[in-house]
C-alpha positions in Angstrom: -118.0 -18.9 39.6 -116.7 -20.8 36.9 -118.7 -21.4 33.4 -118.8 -25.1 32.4 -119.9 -26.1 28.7 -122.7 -28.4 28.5 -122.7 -30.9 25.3 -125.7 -30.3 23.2 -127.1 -33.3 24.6 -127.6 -32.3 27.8 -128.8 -28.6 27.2 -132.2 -30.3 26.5 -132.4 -32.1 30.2 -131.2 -29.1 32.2 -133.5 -26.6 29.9 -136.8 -28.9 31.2 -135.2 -29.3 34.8 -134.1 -25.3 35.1 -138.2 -24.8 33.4 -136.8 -22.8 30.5 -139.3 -22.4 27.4 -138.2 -23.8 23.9 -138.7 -20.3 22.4 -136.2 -18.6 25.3 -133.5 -21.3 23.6 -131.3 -19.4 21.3 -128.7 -21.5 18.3 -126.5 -19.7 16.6 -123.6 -21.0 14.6 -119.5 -19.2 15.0 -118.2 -17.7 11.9 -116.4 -20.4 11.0 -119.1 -22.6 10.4 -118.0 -25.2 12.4 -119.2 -24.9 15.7 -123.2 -24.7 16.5 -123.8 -22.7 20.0 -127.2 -23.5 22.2 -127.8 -20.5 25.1 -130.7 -20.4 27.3 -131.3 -18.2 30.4 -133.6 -17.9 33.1 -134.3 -17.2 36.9 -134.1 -20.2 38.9 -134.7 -19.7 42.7 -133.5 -16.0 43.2 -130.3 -16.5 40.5 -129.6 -16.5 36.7 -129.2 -19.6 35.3 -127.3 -19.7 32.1 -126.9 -22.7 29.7 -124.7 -22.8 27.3 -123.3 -26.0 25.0 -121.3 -26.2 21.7 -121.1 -28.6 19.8 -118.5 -29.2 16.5 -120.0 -29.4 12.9 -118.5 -31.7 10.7 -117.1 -31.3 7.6 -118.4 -31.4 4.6 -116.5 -34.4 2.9 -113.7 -34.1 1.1 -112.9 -31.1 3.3 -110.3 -30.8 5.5 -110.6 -28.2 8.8 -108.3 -25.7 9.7 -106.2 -28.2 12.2 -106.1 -31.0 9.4 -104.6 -28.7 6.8 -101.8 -27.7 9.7 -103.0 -23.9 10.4 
């Protein structure tokens, strides 16, 4: 079975459709600082349902990421 990425946006709409409580969402941010992670889990029909979006974190101005500075 493959594991797609959901955008942030839709973690929200499959969270209420899989019936996954707000306080079983988890956000986390990678050490870099630039990407946010949204996980969410639960039992849907007999299976495990996992959720899981990222999303990138812009920037604070005047700074330039890793790929801009040629890394």
């Amino acid at each position: 079975m493959t594991n797609p990425t959901l955008p942030l946006s839709a973690i929200e709409m499959w969270r209420q459709a899989s019936g996954i409580r707000r306080r079983n969402v988890l956000h986390s941010v990678h050490r870099d600082g630039r990407t946010a992670v949204v996980k969410a889990e639960t039992n849907y029909s007999g299976g495990l349902v996992k959720l899981v979006g990222f999303s990138a974190i812009p920037a604070p101005e005047g700074e330039r990421s890793r790929a801009e500075a040629g890394w």
